[in-house]
MARDRENKOL-330367 format. One record per atom (N, C-alpha, C): residue number from 1; residue in one letter; atom name; x, y, z. Coordinates in Angstrom, 2 decimals. Each point is the difference from the previous one (the first is absolute). Layout:
% residues N
> NUM|A|CA|X|Y|Z
...
This chain:
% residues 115
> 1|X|N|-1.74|18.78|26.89
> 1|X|CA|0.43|1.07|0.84
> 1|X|C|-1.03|0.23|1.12
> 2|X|N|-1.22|-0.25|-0.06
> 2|X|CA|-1.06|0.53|0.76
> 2|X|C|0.26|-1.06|0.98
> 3|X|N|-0.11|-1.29|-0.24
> 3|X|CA|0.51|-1.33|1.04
> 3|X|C|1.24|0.34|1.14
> 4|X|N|1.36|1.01|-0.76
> 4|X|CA|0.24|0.10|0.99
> 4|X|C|-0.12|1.53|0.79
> 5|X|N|-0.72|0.87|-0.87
> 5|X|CA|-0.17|1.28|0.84
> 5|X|C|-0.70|-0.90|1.44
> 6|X|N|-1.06|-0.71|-0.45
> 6|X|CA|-0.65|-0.35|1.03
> 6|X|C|0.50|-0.91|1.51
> 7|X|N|1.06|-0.12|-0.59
> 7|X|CA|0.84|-1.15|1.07
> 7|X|C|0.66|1.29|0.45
> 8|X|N|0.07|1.20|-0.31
> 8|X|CA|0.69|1.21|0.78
> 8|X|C|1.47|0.22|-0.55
> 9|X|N|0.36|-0.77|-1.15
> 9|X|CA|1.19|0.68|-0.38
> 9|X|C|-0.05|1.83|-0.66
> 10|X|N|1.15|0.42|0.07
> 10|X|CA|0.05|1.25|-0.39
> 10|X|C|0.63|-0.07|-1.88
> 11|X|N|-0.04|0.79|-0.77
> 11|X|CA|0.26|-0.35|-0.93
> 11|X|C|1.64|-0.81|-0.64
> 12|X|N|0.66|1.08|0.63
> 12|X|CA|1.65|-0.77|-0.09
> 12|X|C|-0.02|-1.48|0.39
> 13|X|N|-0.95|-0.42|1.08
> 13|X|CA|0.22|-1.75|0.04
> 13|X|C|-0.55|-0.61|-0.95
> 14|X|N|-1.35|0.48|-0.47
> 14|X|CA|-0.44|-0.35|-1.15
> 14|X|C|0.62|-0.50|-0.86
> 15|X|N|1.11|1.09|-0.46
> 15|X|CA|0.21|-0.38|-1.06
> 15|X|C|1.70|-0.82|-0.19
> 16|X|N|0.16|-0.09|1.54
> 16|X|CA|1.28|-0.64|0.02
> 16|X|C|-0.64|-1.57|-0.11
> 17|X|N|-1.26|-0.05|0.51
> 17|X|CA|-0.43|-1.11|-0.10
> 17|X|C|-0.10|-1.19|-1.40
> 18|X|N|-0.58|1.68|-0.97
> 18|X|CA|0.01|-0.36|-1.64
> 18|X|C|1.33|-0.66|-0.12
> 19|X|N|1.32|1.26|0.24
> 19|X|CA|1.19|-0.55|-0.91
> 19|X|C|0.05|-1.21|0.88
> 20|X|N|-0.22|-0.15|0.83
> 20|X|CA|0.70|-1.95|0.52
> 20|X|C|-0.61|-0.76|-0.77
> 21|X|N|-1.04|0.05|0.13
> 21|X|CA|-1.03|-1.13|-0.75
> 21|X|C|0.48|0.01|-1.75
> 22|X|N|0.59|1.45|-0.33
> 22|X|CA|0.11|-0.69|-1.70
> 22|X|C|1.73|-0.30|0.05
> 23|X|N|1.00|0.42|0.84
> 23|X|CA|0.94|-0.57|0.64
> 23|X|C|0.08|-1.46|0.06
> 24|X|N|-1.04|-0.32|0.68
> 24|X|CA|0.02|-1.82|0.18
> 24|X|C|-0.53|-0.54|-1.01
> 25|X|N|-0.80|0.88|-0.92
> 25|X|CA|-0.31|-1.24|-1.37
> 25|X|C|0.40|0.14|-0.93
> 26|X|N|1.15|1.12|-0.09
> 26|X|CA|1.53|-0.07|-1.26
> 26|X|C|0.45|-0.85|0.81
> 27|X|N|0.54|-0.22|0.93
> 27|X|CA|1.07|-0.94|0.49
> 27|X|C|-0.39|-1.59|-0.51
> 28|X|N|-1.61|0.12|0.13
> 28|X|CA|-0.52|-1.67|-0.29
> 28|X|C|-0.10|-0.66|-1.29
> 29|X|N|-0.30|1.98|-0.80
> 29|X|CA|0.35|-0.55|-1.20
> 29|X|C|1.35|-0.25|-0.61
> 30|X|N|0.77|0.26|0.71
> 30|X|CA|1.98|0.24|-0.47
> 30|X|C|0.39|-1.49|0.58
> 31|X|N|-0.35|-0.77|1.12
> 31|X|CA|0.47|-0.78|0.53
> 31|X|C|-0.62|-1.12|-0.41
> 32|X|N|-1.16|0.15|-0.46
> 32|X|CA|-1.07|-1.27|-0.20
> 32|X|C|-0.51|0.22|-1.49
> 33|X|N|0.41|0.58|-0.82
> 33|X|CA|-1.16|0.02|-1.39
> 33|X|C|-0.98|-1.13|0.01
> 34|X|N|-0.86|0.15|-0.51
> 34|X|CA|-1.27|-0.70|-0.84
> 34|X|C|0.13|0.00|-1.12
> 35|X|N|0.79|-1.13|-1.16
> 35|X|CA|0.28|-0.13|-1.29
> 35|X|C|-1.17|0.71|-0.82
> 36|X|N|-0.20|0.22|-1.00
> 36|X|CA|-1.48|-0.20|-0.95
> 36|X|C|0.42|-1.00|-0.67
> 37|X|N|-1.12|-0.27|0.20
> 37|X|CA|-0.42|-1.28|-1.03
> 37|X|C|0.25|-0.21|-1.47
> 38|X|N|0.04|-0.78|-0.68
> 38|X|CA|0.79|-0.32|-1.50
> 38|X|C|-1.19|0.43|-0.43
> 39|X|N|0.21|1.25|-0.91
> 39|X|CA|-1.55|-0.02|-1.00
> 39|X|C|0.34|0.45|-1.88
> 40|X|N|1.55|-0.96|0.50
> 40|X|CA|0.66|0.18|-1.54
> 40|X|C|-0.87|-1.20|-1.10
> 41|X|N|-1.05|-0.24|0.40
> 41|X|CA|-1.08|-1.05|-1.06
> 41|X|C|-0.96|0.83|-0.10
> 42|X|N|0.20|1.64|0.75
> 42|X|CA|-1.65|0.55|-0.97
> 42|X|C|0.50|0.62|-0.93
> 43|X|N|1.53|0.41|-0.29
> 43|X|CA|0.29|0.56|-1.07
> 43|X|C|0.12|-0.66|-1.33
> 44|X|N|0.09|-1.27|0.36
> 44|X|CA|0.74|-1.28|-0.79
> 44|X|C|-1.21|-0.45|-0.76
> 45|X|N|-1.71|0.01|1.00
> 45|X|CA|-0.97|-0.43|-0.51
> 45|X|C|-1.13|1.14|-1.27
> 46|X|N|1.18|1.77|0.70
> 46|X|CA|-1.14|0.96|-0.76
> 46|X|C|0.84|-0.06|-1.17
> 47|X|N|1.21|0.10|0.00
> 47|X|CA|0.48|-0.40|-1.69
> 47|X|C|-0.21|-1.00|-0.61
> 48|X|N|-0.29|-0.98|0.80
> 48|X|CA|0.00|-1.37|-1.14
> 48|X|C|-1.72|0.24|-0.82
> 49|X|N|-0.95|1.03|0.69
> 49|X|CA|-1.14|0.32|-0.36
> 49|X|C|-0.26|0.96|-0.53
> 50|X|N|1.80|0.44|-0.66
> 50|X|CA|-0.56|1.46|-0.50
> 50|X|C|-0.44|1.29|0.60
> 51|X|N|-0.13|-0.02|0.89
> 51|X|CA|-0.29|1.17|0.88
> 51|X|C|0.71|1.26|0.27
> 52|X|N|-0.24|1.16|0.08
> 52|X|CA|1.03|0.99|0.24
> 52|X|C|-0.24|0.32|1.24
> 53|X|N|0.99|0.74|0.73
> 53|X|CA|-0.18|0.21|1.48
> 53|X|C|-1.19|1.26|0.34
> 54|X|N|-0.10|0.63|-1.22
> 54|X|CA|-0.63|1.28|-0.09
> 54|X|C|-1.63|-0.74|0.08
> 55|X|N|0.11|-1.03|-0.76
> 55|X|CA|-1.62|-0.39|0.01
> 55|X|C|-0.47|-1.04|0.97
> 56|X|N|1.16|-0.74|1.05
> 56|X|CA|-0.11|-0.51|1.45
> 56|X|C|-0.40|1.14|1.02
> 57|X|N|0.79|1.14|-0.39
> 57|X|CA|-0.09|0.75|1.38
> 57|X|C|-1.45|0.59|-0.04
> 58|X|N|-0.58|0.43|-1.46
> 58|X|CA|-1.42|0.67|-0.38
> 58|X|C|-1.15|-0.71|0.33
> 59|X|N|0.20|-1.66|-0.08
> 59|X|CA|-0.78|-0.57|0.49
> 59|X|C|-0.59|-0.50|1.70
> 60|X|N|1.02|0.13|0.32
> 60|X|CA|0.76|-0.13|1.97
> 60|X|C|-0.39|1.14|0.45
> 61|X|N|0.11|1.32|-0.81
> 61|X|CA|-0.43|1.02|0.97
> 61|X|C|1.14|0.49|0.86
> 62|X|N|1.87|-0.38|-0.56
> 62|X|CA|0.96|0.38|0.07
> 62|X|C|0.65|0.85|-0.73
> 63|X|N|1.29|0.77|0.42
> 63|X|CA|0.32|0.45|-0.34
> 63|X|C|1.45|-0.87|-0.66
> 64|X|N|0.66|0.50|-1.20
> 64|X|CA|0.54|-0.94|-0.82
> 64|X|C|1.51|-0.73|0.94
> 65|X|N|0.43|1.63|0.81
> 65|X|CA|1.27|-0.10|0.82
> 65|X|C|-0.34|-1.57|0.94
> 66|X|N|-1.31|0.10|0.75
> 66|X|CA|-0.22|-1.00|0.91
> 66|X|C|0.10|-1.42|-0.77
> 67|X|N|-0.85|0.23|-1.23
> 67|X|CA|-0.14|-1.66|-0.18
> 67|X|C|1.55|-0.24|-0.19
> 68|X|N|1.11|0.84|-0.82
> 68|X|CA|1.27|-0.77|-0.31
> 68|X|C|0.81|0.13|1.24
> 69|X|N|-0.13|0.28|0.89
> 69|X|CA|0.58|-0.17|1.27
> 69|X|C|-0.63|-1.06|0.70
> 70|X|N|-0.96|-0.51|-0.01
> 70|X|CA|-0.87|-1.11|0.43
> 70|X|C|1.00|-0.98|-0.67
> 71|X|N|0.09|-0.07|-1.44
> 71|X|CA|0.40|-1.16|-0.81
> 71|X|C|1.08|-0.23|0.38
> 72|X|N|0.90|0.73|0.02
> 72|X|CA|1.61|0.19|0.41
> 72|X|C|0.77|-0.29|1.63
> 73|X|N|-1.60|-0.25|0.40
> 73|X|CA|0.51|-0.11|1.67
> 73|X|C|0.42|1.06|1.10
> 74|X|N|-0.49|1.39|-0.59
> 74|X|CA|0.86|0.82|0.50
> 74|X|C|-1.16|0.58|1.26
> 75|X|N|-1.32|0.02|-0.27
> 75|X|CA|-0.96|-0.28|1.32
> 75|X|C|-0.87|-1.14|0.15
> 76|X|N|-0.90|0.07|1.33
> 76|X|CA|-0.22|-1.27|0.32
> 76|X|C|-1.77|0.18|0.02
> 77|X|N|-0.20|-0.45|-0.54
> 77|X|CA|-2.02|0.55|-0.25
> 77|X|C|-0.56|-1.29|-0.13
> 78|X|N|-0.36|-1.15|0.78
> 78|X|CA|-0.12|-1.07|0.00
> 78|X|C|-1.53|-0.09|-0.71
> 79|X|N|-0.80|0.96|0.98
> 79|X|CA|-1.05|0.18|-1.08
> 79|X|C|-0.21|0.25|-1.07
> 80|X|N|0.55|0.78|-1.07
> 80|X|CA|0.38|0.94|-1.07
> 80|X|C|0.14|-1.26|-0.95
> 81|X|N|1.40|-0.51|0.75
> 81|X|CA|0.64|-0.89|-0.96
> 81|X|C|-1.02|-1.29|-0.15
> 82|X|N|-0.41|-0.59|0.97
> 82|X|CA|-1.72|-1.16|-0.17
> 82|X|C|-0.88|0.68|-1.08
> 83|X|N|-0.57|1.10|-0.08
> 83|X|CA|-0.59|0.27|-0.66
> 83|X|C|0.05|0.00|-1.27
> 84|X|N|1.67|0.41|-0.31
> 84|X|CA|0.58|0.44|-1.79
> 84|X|C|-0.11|-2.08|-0.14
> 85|X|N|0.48|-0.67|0.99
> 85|X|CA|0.40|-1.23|-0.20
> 85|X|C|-1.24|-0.65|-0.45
> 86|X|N|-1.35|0.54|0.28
> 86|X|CA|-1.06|-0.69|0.17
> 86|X|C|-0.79|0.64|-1.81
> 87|X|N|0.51|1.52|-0.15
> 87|X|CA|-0.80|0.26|-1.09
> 87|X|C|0.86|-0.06|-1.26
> 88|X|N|1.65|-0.66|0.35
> 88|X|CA|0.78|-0.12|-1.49
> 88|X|C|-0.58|-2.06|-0.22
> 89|X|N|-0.40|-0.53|1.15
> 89|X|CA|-0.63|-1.43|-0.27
> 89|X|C|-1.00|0.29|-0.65
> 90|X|N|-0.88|0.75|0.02
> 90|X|CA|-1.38|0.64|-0.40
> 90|X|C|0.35|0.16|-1.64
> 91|X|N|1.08|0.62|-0.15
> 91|X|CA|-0.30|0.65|-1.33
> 91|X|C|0.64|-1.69|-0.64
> 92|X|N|1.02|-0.33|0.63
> 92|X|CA|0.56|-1.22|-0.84
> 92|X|C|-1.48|-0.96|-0.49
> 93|X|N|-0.90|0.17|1.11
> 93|X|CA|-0.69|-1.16|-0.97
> 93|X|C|-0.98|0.54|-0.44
> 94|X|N|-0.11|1.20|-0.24
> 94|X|CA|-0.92|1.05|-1.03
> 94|X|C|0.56|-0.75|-1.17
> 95|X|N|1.51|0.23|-0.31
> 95|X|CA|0.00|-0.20|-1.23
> 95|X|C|1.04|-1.09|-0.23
> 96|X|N|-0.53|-1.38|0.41
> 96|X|CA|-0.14|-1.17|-0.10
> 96|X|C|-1.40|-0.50|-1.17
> 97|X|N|0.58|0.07|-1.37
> 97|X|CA|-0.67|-0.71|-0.91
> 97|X|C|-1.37|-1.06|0.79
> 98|X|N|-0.83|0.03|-0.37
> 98|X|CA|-1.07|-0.63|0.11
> 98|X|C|-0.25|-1.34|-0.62
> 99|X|N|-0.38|-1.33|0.36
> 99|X|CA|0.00|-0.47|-1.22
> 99|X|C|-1.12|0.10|-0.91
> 100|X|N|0.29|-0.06|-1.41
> 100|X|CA|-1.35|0.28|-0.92
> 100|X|C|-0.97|-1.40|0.11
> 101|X|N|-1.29|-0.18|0.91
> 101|X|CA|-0.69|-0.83|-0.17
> 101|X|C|-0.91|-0.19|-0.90
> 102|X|N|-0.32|1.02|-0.29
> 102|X|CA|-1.06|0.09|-0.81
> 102|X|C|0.82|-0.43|-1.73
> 103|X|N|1.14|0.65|-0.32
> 103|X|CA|0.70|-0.69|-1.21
> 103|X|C|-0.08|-1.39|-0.19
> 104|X|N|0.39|-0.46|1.61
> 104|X|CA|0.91|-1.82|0.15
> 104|X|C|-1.50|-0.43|-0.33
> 105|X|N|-1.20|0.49|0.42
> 105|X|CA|-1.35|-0.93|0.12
> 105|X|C|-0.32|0.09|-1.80
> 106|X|N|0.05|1.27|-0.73
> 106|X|CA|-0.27|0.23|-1.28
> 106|X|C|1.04|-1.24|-0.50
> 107|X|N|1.08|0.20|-0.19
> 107|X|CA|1.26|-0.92|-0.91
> 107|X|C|-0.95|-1.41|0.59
> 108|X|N|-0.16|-0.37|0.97
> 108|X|CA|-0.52|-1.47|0.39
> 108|X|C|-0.97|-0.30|-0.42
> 109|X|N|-1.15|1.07|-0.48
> 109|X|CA|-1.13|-0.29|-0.92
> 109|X|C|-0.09|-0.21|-0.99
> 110|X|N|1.27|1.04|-1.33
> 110|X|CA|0.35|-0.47|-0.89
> 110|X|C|0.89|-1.01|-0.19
> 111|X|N|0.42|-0.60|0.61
> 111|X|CA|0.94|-1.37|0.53
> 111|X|C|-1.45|-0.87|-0.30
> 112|X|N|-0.93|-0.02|0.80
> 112|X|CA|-1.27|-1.29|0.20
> 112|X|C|-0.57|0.20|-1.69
> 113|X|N|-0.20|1.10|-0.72
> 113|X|CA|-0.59|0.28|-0.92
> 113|X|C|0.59|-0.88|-1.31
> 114|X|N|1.12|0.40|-0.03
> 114|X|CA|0.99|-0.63|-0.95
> 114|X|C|0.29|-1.26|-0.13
> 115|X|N|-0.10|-0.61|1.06
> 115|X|CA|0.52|-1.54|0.39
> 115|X|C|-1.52|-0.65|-0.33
């Protein structure tokens, strides 16, 4: 507003100025959408891990409405959604079994012992 007090408009242009400008970017969004993006694999990946949405959103620092609207496609948070994408990979290989080396090296000693 101060940008255009200073250019000398009076307030009524001001703000005819506002409604055009959000005028022309319903129209861009009505005529042109911007899909969102498929992020029906973070829902697919927090169940297959057990996860509840309550303990995605607690960890994210979301609120529960956002993350299942994220999942569902219904907003577009490109960042949001990288992030859940980046810390449900995180947890998958948290709990990715380890292999037991230290067992396989024991069994192979009593293997040399015996023989």
């Amino acid at each position: 507003m101060a940008k255009r007090t200073s250019e000398g408009k009076s307030k009524r242009e001001i703000m005819r100025c506002l409604k055009r400008y959000a005028a022309r970017e319903i129209c861009r969004q009505i005529t042109d959408p911007r899909p969102a993006p498929d992020n029906s694999d973070l829902r697919h990946m927090r169940t297959e891990l057990g996860l509840t949405i309550t303990t995605v959103a607690g960890e994210l620092g979301q609120w529960v409405s956002i993350i299942s609207r994220l999942e569902r496609g219904r907003i577009r948070n490109d960042e949001l959604a990288a992030t859940y994408r980046q810390w449900l990979t995180d947890q998958a290989e948290a709990q990715r079994p380890t292999p037991p080396v230290a067992a396989a090296a024991r069994t192979s000693a009593l293997l040399d012992a015996v023989s």
